[in-house]
Steps between C-alpha positions, in 0.01 A plus 500: 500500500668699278817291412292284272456691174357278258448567157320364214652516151351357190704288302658772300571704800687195645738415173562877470602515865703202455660599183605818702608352780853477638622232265378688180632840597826446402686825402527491079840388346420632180187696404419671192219755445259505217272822445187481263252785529353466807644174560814360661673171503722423760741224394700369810722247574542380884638193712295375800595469814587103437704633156281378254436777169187644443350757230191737612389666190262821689289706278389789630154709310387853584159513539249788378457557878890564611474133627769249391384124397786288618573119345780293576621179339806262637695256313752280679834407422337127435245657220731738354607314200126385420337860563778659247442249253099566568554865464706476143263268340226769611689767350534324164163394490399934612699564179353271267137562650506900598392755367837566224386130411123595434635788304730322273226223419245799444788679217531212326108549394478870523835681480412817690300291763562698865692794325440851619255699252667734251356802378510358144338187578205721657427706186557146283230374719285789507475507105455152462225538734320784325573328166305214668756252436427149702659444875677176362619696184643812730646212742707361229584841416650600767616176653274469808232321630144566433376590863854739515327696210184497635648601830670762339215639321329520764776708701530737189121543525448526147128588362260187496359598197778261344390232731466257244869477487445349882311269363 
């Protein structure tokens, strides 16, 4: 009997299915489109079929393979004012604990902490090296951390006869 087509969906199948059924589908009242790279964020704002508000927040990540990973996430009218105060406090707390925040803390000990490299500060290094100056003493010197200089001496491959300087 072929007019009974039964399907089984697992639990995630099922929401998903429900989520885009008829009710959620509405057509967007306001949408606004967020590109990142190779990711999207869909910001839309819609009314169901029974007028209540919803947000669906879609983000949308090309794969290596051409594929696209798809998530969804739907705030009602009712959670609005909760989810936006959620979402500030997160974006404080991103500021104060990301990465400009590790940066800062790091400059207040070492000045040139995360900076780019210069030319100068290569030769400064490389005769401090071969004058066989302490990693501590050359770390003060130039206003970095001790594993940045031995990081960096180790990029700049200079001769290990002066390996007591690593020391």
């Amino acid at each position: 009997m072929e007019f009974l087509n039964v399907e089984h969906l697992s639990i995630d199948s099922f929401i998903s299915n429900f989520l885009n059924s008829k009710n959620m589908q509405a057509k967007p009242l306001h949408t606004e489109l967020i590109r990142s790279g190779n990711r999207s964020f869909f910001f839309d704002i819609k009314q169901s079929e029974k007028g209540n508000a919803y947000l669906t927040i879609n983000i949308t990540q090309k794969q290596e393979d051409g594929t696209y990973n798809r998530d969804k996430i739907t705030v009602m009218e009712h959670e609005m004012v909760k989810f936006g105060e959620g979402m500030m406090r997160a974006m404080i707390n991103f500021r104060q604990t990301g990465r400009e925040a590790i940066i800062e803390t790091a400059r207040e000990k070492y000045p040139n902490a995360f900076s780019p490299w210069t030319k100068a500060e290569d030769k400064t290094l490389t005769d401090f090296y071969v004058q066989e100056l302490e990693i501590i003493e050359i770390a003060q010197e130039l206003g970095r951390n001790e594993n940045a200089i031995k990081a960096r001496i180790e990029k700049l491959k200079l001769d290990p006869k002066y390996a007591t300087a690593t020391a």
